[in-house]
N, CA, C and O of each residue as an XYZ file, in Angstrom:
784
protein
N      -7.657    -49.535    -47.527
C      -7.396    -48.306    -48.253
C      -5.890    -48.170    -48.493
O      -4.999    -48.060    -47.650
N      -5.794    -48.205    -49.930
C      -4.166    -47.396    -49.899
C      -4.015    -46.427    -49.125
O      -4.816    -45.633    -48.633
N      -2.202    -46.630    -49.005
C      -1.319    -45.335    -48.435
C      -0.385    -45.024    -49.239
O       0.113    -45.918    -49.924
N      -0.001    -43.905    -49.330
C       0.959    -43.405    -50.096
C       2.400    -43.692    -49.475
O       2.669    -43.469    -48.295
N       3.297    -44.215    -50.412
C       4.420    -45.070    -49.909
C       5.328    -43.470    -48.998
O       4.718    -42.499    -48.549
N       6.187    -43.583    -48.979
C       7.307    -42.898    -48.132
C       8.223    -42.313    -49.046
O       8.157    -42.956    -50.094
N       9.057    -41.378    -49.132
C       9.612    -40.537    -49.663
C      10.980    -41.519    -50.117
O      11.532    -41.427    -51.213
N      11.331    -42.331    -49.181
C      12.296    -43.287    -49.646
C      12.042    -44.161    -50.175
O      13.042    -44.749    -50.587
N      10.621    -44.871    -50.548
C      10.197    -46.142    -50.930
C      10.248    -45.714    -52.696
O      10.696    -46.437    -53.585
N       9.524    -44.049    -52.892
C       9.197    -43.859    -53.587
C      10.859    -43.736    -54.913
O      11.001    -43.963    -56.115
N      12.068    -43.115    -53.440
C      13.455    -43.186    -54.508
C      13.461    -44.784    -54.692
O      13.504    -44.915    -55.915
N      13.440    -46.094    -54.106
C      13.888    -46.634    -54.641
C      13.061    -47.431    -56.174
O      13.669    -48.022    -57.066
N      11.908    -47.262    -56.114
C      11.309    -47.412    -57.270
C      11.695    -46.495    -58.234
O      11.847    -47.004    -59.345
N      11.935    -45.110    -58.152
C      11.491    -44.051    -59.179
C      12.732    -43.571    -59.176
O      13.652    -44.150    -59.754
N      12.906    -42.193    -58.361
C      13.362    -40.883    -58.268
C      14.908    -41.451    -58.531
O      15.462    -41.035    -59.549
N      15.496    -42.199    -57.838
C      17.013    -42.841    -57.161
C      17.048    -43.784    -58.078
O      18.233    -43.773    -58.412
N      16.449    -44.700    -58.786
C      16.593    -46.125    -59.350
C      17.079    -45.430    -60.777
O      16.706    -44.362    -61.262
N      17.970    -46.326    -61.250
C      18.739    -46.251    -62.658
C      18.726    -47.208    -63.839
O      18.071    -48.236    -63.672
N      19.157    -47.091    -64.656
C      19.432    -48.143    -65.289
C      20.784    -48.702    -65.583
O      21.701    -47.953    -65.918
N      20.951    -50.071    -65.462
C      22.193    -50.136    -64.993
C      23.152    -50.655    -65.919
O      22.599    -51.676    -66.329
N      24.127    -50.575    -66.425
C      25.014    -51.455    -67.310
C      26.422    -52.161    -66.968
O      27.321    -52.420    -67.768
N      26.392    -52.395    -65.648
C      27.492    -52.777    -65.176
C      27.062    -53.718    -63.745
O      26.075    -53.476    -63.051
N      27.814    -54.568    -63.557
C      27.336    -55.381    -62.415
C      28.403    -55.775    -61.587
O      29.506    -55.900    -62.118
N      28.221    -56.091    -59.855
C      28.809    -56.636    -58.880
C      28.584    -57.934    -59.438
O      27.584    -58.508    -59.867
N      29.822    -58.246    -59.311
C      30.150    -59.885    -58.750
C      28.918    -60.180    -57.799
O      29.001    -59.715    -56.662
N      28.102    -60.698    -58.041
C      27.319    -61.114    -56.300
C      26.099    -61.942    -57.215
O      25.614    -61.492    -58.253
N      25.799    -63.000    -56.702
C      24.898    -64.062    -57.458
C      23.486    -63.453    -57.014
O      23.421    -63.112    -55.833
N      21.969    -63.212    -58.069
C      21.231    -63.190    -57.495
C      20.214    -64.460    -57.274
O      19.971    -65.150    -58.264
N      19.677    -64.758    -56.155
C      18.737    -66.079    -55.777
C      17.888    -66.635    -56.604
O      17.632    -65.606    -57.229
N      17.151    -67.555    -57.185
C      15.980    -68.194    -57.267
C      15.107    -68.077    -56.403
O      14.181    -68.651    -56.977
N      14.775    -67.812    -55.602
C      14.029    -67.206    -54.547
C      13.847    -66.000    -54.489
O      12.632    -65.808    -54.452
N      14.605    -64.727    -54.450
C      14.514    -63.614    -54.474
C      13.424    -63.561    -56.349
O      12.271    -63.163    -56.511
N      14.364    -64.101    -57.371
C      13.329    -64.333    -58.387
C      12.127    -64.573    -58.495
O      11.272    -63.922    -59.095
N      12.011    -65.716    -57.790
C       9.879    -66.174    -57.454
C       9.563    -64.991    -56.967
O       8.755    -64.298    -57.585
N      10.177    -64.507    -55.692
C       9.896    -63.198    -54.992
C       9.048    -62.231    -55.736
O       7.831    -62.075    -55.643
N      10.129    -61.445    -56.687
C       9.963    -60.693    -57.644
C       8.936    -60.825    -58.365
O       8.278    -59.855    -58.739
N       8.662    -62.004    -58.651
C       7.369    -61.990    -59.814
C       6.289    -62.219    -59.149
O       5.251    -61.946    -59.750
N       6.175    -62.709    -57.906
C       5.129    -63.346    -57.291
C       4.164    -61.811    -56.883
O       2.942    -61.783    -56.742
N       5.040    -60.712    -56.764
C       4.859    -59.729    -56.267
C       4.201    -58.619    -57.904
O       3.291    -57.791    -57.859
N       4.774    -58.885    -58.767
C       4.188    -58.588    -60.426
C       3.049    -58.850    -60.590
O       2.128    -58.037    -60.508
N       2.931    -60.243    -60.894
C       2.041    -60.993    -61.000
C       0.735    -60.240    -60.360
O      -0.337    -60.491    -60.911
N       0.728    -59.482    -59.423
C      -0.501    -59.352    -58.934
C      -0.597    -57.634    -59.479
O      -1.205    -56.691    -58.973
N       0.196    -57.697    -60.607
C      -0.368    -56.373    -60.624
C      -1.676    -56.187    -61.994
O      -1.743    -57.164    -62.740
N      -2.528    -55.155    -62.265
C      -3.708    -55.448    -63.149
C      -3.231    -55.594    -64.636
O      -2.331    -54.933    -65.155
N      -3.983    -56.569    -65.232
C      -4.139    -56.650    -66.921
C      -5.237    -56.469    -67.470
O      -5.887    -55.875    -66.611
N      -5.869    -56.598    -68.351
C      -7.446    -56.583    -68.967
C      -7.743    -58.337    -68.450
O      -6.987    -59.308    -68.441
N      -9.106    -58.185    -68.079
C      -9.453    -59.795    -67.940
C      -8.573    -60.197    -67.018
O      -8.838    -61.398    -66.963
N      -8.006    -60.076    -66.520
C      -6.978    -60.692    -65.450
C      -6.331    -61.597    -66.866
O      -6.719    -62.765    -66.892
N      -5.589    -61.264    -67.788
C      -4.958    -62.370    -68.766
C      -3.658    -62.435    -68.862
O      -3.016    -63.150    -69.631
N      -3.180    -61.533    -67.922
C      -2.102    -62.249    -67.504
C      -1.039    -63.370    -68.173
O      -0.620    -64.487    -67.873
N      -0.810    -62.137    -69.549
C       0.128    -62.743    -71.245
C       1.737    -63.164    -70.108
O       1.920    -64.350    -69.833
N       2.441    -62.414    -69.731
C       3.694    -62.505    -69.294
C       3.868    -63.696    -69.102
O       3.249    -64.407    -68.311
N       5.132    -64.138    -70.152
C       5.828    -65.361    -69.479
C       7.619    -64.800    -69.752
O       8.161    -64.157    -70.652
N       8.117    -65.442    -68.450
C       9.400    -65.431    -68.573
C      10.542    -66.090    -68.142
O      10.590    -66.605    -67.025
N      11.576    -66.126    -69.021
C      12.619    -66.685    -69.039
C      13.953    -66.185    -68.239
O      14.695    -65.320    -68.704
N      14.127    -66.691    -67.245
C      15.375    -66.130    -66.502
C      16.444    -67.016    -67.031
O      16.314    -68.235    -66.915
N      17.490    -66.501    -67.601
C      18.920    -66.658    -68.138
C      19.924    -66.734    -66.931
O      19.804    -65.687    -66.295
N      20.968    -67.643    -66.300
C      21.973    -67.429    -65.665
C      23.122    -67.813    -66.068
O      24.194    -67.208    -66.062
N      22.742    -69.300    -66.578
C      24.103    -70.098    -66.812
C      25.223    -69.688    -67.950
O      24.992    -69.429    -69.131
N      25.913    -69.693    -67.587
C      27.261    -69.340    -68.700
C      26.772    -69.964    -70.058
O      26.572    -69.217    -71.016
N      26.551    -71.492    -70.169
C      25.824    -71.938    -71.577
C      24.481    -71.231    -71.709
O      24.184    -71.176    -72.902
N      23.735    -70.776    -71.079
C      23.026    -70.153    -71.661
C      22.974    -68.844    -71.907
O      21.923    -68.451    -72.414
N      23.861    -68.003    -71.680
C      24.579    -66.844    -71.950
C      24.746    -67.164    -73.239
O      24.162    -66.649    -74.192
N      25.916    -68.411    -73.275
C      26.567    -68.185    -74.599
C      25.187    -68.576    -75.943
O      25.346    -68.155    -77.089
N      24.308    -69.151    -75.677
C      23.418    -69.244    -76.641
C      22.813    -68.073    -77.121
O      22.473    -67.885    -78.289
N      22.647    -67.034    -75.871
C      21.696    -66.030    -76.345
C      22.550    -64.606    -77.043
O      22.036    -63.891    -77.904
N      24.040    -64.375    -76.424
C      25.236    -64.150    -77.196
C      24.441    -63.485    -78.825
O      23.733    -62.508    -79.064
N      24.953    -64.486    -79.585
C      24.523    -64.191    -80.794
C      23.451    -63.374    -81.385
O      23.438    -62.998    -82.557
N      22.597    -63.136    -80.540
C      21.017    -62.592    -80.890
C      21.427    -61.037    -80.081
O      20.398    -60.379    -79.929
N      22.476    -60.441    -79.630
C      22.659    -59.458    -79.057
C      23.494    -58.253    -79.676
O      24.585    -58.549    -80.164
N      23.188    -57.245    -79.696
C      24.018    -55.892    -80.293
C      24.612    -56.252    -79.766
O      24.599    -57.034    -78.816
N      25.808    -55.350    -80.687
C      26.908    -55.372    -79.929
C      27.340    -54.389    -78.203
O      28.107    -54.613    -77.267
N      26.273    -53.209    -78.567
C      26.914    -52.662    -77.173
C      25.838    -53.349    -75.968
O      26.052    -53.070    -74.788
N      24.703    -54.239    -76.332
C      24.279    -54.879    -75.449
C      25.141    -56.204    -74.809
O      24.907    -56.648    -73.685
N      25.972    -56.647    -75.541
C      27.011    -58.012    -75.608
C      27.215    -57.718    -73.862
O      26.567    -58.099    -72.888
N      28.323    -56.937    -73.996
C      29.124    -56.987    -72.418
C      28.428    -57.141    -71.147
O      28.733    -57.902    -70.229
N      27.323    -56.213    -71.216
C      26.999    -55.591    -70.213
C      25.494    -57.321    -69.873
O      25.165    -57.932    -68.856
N      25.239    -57.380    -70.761
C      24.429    -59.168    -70.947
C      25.252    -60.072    -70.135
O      25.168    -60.464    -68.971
N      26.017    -60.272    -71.034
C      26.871    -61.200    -70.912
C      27.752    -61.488    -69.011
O      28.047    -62.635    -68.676
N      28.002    -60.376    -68.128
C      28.399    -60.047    -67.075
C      27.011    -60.021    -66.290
O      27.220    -60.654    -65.255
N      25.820    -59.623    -66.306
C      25.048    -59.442    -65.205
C      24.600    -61.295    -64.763
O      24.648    -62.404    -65.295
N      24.288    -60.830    -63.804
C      24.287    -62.177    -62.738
C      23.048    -63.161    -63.814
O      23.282    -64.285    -64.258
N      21.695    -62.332    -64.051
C      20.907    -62.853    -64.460
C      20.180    -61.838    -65.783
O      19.877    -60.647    -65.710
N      20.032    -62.810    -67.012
C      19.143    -61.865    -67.896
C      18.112    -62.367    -68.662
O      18.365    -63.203    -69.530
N      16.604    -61.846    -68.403
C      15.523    -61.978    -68.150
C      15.103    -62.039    -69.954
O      15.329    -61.091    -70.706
N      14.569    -63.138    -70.327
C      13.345    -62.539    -71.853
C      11.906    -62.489    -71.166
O      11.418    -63.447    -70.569
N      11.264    -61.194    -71.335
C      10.496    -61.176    -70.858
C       9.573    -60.959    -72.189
O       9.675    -59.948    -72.883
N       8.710    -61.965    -72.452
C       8.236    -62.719    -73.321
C       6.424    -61.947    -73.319
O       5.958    -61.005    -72.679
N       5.882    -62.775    -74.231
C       4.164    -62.948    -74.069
C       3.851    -64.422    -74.472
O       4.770    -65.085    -74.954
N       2.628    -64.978    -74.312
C       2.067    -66.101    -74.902
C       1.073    -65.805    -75.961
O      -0.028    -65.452    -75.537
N       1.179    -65.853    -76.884
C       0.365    -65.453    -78.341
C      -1.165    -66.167    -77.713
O      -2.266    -65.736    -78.054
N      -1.008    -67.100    -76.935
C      -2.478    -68.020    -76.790
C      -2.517    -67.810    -75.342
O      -2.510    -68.710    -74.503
N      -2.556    -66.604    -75.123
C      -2.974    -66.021    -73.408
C      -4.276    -66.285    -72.922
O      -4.624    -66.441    -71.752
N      -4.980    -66.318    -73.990
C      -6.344    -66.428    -73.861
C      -6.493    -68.426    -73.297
O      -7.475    -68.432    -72.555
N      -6.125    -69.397    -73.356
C      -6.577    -70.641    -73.411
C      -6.648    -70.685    -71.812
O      -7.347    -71.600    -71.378
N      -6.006    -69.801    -70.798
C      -5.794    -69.669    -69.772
C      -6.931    -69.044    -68.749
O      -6.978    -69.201    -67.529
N      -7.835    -68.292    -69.590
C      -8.963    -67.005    -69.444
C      -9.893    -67.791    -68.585
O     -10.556    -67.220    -67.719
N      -9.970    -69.052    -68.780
C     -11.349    -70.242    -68.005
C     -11.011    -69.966    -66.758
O     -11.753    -69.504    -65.892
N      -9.548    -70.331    -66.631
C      -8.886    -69.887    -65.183
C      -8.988    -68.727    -64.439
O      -9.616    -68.624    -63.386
N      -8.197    -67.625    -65.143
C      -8.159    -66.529    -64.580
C      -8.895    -65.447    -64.965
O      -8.413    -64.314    -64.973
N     -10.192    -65.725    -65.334
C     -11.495    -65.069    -65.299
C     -12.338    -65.640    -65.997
O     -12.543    -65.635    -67.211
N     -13.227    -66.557    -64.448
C     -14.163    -67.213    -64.335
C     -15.345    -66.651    -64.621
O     -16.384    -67.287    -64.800
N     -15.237    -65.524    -64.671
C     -16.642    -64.499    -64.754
C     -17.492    -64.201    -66.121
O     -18.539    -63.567    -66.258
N     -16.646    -64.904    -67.125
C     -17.184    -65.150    -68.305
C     -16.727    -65.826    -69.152
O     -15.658    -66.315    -68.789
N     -17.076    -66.154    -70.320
C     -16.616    -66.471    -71.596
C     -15.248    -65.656    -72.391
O     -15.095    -65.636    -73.612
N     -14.378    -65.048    -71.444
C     -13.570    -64.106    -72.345
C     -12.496    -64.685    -73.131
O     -11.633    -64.024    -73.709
N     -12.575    -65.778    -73.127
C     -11.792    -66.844    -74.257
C     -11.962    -66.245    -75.344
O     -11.090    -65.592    -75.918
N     -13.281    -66.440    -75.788
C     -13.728    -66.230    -77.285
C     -13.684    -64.585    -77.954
O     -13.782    -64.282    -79.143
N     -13.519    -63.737    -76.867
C     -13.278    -62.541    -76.770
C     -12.122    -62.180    -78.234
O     -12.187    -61.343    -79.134
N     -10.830    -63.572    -77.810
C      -9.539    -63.672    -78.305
C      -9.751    -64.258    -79.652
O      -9.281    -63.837    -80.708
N     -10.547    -65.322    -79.468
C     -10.076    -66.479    -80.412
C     -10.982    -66.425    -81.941
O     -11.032    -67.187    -82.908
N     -11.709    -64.991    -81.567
C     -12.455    -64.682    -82.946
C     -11.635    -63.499    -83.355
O     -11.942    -63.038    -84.455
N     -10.665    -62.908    -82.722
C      -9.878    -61.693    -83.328
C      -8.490    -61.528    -82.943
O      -8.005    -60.860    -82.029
N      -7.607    -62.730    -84.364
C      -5.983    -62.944    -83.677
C      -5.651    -60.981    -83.662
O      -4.784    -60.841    -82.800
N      -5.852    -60.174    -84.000
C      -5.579    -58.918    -83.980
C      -5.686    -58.022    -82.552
O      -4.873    -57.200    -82.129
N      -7.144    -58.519    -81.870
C      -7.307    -58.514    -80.592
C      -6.272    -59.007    -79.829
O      -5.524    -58.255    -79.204
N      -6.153    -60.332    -79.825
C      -5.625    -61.220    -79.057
C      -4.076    -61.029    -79.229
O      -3.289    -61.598    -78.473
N      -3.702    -60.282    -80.158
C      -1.982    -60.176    -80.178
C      -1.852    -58.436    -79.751
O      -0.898    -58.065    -79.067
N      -2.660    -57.682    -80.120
C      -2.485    -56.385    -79.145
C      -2.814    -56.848    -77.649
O      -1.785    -57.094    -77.019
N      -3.513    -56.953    -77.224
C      -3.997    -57.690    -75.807
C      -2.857    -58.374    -74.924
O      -2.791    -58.240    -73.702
N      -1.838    -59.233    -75.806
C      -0.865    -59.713    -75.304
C       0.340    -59.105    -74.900
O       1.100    -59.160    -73.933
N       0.238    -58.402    -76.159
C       1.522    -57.247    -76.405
C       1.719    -55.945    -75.207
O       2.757    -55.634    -74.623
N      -0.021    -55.162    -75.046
C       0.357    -54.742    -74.262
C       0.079    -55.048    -72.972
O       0.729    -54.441    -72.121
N      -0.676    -55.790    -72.640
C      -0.773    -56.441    -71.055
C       0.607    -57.090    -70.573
O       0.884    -56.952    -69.381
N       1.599    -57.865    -71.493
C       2.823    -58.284    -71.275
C       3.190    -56.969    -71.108
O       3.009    -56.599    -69.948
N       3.623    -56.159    -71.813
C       4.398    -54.763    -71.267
C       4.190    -54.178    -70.380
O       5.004    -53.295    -70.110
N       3.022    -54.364    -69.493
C       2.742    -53.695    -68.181
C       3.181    -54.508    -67.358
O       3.853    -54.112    -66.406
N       2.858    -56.002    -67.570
C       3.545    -57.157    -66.129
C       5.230    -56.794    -66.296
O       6.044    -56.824    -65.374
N       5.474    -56.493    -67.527
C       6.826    -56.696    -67.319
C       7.902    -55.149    -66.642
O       9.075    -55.062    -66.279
N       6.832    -54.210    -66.734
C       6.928    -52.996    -66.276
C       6.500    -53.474    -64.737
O       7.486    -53.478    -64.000
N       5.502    -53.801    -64.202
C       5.686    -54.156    -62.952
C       6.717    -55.289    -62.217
O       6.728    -55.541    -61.012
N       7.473    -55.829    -63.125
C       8.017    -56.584    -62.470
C       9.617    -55.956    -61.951
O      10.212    -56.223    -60.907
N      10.020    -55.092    -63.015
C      10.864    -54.250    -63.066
C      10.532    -53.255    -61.598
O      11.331    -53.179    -60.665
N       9.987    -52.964    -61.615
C       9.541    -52.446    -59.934
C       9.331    -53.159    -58.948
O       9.333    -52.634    -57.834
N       9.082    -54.620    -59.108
C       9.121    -55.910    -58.078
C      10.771    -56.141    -57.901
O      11.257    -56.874    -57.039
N      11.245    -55.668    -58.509
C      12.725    -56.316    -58.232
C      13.447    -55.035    -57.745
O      14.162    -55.096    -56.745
N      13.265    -53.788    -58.479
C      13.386    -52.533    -57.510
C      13.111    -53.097    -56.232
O      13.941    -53.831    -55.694
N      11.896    -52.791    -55.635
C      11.734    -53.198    -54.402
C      12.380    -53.893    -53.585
O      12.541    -53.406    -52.465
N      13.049    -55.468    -53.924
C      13.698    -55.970    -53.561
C      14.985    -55.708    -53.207
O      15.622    -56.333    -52.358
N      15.426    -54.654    -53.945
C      16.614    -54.461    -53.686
C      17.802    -54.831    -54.958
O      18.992    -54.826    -54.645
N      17.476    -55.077    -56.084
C      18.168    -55.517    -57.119
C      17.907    -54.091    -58.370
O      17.203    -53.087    -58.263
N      18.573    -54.435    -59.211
C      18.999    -52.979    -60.282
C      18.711    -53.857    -61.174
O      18.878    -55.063    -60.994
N      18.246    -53.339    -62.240
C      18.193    -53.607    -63.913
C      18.089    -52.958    -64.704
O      17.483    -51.889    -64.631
N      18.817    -53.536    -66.018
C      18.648    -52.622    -67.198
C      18.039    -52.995    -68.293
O      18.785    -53.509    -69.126
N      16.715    -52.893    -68.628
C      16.041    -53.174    -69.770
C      16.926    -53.028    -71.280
O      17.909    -52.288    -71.323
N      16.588    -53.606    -72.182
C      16.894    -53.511    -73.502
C      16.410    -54.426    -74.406
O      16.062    -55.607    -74.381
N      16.519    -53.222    -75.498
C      15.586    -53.460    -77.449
C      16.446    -54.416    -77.565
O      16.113    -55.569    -77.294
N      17.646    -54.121    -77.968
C      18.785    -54.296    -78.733
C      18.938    -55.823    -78.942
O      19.831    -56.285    -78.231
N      18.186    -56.909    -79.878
C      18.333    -58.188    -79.760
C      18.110    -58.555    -80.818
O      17.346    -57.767    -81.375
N      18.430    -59.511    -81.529
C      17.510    -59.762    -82.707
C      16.522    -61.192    -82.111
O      16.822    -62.342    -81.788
N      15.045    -60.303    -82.182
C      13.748    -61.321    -81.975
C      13.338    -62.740    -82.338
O      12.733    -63.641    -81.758
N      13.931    -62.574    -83.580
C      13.482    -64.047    -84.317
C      14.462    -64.964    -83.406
O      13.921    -65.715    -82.594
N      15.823    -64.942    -83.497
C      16.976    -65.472    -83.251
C      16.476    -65.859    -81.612
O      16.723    -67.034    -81.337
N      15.851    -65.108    -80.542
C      15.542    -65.331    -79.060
C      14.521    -66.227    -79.174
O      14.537    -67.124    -78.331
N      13.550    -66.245    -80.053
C      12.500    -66.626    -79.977
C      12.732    -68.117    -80.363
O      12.257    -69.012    -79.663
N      13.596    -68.426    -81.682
C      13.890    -69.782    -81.623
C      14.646    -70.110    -80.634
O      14.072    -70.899    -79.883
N      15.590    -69.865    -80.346
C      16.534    -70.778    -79.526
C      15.894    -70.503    -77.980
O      16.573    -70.752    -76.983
N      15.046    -70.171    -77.921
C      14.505    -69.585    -76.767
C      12.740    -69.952    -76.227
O      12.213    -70.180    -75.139
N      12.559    -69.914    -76.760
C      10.941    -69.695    -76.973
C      10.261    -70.402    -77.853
O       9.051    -70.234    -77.695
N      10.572    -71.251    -78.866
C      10.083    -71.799    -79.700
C       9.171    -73.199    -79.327
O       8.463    -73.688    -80.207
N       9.215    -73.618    -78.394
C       8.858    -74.649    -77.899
C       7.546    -74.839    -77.711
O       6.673    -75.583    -78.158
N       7.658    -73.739    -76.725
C       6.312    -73.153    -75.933
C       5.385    -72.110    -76.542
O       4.260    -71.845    -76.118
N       6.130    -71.417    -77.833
C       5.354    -70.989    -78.881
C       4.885    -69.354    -78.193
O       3.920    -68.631    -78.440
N       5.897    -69.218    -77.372
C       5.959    -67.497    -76.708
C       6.977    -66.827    -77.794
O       7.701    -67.490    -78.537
N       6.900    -65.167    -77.757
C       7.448    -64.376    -78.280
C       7.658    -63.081    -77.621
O       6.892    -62.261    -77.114
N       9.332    -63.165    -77.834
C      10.258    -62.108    -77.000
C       9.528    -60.637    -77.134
O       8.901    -60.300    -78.138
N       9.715    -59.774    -75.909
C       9.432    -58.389    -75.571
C      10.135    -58.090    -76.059
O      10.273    -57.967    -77.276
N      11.387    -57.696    -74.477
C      12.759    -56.950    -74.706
C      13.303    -57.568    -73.367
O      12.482    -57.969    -72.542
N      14.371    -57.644    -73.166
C      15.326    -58.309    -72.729
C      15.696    -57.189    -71.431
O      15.380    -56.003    -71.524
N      16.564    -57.875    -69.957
C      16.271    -56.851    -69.175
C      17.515    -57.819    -67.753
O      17.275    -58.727    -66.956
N      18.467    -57.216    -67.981
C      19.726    -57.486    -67.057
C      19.323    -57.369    -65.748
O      19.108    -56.211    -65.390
N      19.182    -58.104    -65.051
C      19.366    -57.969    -63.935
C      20.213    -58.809    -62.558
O      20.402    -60.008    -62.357
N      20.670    -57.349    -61.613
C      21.247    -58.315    -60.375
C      21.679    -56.747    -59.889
O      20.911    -55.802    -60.069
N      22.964    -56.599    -59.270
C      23.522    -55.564    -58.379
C      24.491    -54.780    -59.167
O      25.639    -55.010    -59.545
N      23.620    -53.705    -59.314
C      24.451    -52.986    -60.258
C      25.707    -52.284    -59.910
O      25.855    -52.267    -58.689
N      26.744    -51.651    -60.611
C      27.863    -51.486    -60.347
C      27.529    -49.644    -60.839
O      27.362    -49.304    -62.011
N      27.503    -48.897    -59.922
C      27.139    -47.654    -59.700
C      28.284    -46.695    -60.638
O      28.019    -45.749    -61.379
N      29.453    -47.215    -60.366
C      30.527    -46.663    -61.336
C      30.161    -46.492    -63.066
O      30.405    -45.500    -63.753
N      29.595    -47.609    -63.453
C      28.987    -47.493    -64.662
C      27.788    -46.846    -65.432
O      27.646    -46.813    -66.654
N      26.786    -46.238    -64.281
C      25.889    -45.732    -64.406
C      25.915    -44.784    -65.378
O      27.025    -44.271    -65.232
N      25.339    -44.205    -66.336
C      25.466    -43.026    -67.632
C      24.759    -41.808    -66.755
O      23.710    -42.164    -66.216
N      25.168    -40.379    -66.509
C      24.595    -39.016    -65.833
C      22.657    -39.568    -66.423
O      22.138    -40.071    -67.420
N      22.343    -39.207    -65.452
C      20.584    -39.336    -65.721
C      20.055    -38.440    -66.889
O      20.296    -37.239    -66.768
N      19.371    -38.843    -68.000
C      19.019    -37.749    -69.024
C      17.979    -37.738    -68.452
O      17.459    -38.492    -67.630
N      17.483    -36.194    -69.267
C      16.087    -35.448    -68.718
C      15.143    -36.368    -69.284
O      15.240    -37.185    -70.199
N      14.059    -35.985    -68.399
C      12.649    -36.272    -68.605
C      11.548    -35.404    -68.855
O      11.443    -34.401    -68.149
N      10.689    -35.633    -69.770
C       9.782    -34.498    -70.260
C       8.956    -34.066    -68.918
O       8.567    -34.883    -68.083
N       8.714    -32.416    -68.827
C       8.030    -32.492    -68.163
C       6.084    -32.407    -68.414
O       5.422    -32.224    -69.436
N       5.595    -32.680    -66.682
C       3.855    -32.861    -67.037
C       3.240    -32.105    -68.003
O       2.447    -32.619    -68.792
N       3.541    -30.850    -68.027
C       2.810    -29.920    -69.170
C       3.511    -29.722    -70.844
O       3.404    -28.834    -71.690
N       4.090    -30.743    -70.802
C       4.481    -30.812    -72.103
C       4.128    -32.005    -72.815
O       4.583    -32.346    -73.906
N       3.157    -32.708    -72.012
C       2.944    -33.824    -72.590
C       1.612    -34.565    -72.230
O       1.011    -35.489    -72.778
N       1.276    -33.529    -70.666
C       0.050    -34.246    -70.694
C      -0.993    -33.142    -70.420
O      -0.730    -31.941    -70.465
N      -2.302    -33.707    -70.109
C      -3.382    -32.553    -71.031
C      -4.664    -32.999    -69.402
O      -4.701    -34.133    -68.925
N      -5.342    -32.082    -68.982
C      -6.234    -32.604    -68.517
C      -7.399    -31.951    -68.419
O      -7.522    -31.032    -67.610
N      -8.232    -32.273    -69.091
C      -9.694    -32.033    -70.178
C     -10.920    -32.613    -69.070
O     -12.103    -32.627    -69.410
């Protein structure tokens, strides 16, 4: 049976966690990385299909490749964090489905409706990648998601290989608290949600 986490578990996921645009000097692991996702990964999709694929960025050359495909007020703050993530989908999530749900035929589910099969990807990737963003909370690391890229440009020099296509892009390592922007509001429950 679940338990409801702790009043502090809950700041560092939620209440306390920021978004960050500035970073410590301080390298984050390949290990702490597997960490992070290994811990995502198990969170739910439709079918267990499990679209998310991703690309962790560190190296200075590969900085400078992805450079170009970046706003400008995304540039700096990219360009300085320890590690930055494309957190991607696989258009052909489905070829995988034999695997990770044995319980039927849900291949064909995909492969008779590319319309299906690219909403399906789109948003099941946006939830792994929303949980992973809380896998690395957990850990102890800060990130800052971001639009700001041009897609085509990530996707070739990036993704083209393997025939995945970019989300949104998402800095991460130890954020530098000085840089943080004052927290803007958030809507509240009765202005937005309804229960019928």
């Amino acid at each position: 049976m679940a338990e409801a986490l702790i009043t502090s578990a809950l700041a560092t996921l939620f209440t306390e966690a920021r978004t960050h645009n500035g970073w410590q000097d301080k390298p984050v692991s390949d290990e702490l990385l597997q960490q992070a996702y290994d811990l995502a990964r198990m969170g739910p999709t439709s079918a267990n299909c499990c679209p998310l694929r991703v690309v962790f960025i560190r190296t200075k050359e590969s900085k400078e490749k992805l450079a170009p495909a970046l706003s400008s007020g995304n540039l700096e703050k990219t360009l300085s964090a320890p590690v930055t993530a494309i957190l991607a989908y696989d258009p052909a999530f489905y070829d995988l489905l034999p695997e990770l749900f044995p319980h039927g035929d849900a291949r064909s589910w995909f492969t008779s409706s590319p319309e299906l099969a690219h909403e399906t990807a789109f948003r099941n990737a946006s939830l792994q990648a929303a949980y992973l963003i809380l896998a690395l909370r957990s850990l102890g690391l800060d990130t800052g998601p971001m639009s700001g890229f041009d897609q085509a440009k990530v996707n070739e020099t990036f993704l083209s290989e393997q025939g995945w296509k970019a989300n949104f892009l998402l800095n991460i390592g130890y954020g530098d608290s000085g840089k943080v922007y004052p927290r803007a509001p958030r809507l509240a429950f009765d202005r937005v949600c309804k229960i019928i």
